[in-house]
N, C-alpha and C positions, 0 to 999 in steps of 0.2 A: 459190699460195694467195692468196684474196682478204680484204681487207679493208676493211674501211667506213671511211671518210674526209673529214670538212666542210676545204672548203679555202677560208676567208672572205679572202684576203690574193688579190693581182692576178698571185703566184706562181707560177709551176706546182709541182707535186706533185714532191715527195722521189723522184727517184730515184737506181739504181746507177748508176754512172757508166763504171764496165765490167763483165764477163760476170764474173769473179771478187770485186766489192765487195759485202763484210759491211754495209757503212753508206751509208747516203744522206744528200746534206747536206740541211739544214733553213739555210732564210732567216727573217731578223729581217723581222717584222711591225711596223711603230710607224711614226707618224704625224712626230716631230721625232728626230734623231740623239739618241743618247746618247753623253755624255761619261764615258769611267770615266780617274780619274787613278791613280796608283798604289796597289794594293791595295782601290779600290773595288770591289765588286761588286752587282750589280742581276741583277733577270728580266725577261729579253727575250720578247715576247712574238712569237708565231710565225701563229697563226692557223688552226692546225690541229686538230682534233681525233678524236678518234679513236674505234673501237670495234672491240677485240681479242677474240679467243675465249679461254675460260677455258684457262688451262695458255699461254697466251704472255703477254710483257710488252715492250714497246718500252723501248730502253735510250737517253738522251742521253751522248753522250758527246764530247769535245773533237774538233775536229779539230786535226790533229796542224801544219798549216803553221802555222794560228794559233798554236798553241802554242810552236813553235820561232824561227817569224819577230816573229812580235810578244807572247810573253807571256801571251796570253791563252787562259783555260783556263775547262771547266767544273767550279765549283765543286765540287758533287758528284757526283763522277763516279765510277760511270755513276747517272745520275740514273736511277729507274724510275718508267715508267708502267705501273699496274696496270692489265689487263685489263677493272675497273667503274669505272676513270676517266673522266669524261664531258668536263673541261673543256678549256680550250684548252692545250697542249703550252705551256708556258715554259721558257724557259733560263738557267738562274743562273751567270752569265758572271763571273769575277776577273781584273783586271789585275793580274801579275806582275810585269809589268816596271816600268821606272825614266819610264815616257813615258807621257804621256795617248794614249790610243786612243779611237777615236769611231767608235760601231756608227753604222750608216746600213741605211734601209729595204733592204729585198734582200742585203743581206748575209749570206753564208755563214757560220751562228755555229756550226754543231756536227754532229754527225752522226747517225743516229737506227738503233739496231740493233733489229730485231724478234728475240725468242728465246724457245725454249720455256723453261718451269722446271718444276720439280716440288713439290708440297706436301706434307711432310711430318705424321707423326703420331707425337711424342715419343715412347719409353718408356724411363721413368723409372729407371737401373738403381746401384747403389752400386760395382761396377768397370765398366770395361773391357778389353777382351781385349788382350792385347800385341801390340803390332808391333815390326819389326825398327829401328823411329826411333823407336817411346818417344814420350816430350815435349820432343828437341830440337826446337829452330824457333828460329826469327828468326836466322838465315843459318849453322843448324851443318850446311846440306853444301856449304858454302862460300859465297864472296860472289858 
């Protein structure tokens, strides 16, 4: 599947990195480093932009070294870009951990998943049907 794609940063394009990846990383776009100290968080801009077909959404979401080696996460994660989004891709990046971290241009800040979804049309009812789990949740089939 193709997609349309402005790529204004000196970057090359997101891609899979092998035959099996869900996600392509995305690089920090920005002119001076950012400094996040513990628990700041800012949007990284990337320089990408995009134009999806109706029924997919690009997903951002942490990559996982950053997250383990050094703390650093996407905020909301998975961030979504809707399909009649026109503007440039950012990244709202938190420092977790206990140590100042400093994005630098080209840097690997997240990973970007293209996925279909589906749009829904409520209807409004006063029950629902039973199932065999009821309204247990928040960990009753265990932890």
């Amino acid at each position: 599947m193709k997609i349309r794609i402005i790529n204004k940063s000196p970057h090359k394009l997101p891609k899979y990195e092998t035959e099996n990846s869900a996600g392509m990383d995305i690089k920090a776009f920005i002119n001076n480093n950012i400094t996040l100290k513990p628990l700041d968080r800012t949007i990284v801009a990337t320089g990408l932009y995009l134009s999806l077909p109706k029924g997919l959404e690009a997903q951002v979401r942490p990559r996982s070294g950053l997250a383990i080696k050094k703390g650093i996460t996407v905020l909301n994660s998975p961030g979504t870009i809707d399909s009649d989004y026109r503007g440039e891709i950012g990244v709202i990046l938190i420092n977790l951990s206990n140590e100042v971290f400093t994005v630098k241009n080209g840097d690997r800040i997240a990973q970007l998943i293209i996925a279909k979804h589906t749009s829904v049309v409520w209807e409004e009812v006063e029950q629902l049907e039973d199932s065999p789990r009821g309204s247990s949740g928040f960990g009753s089939t265990g932890i």
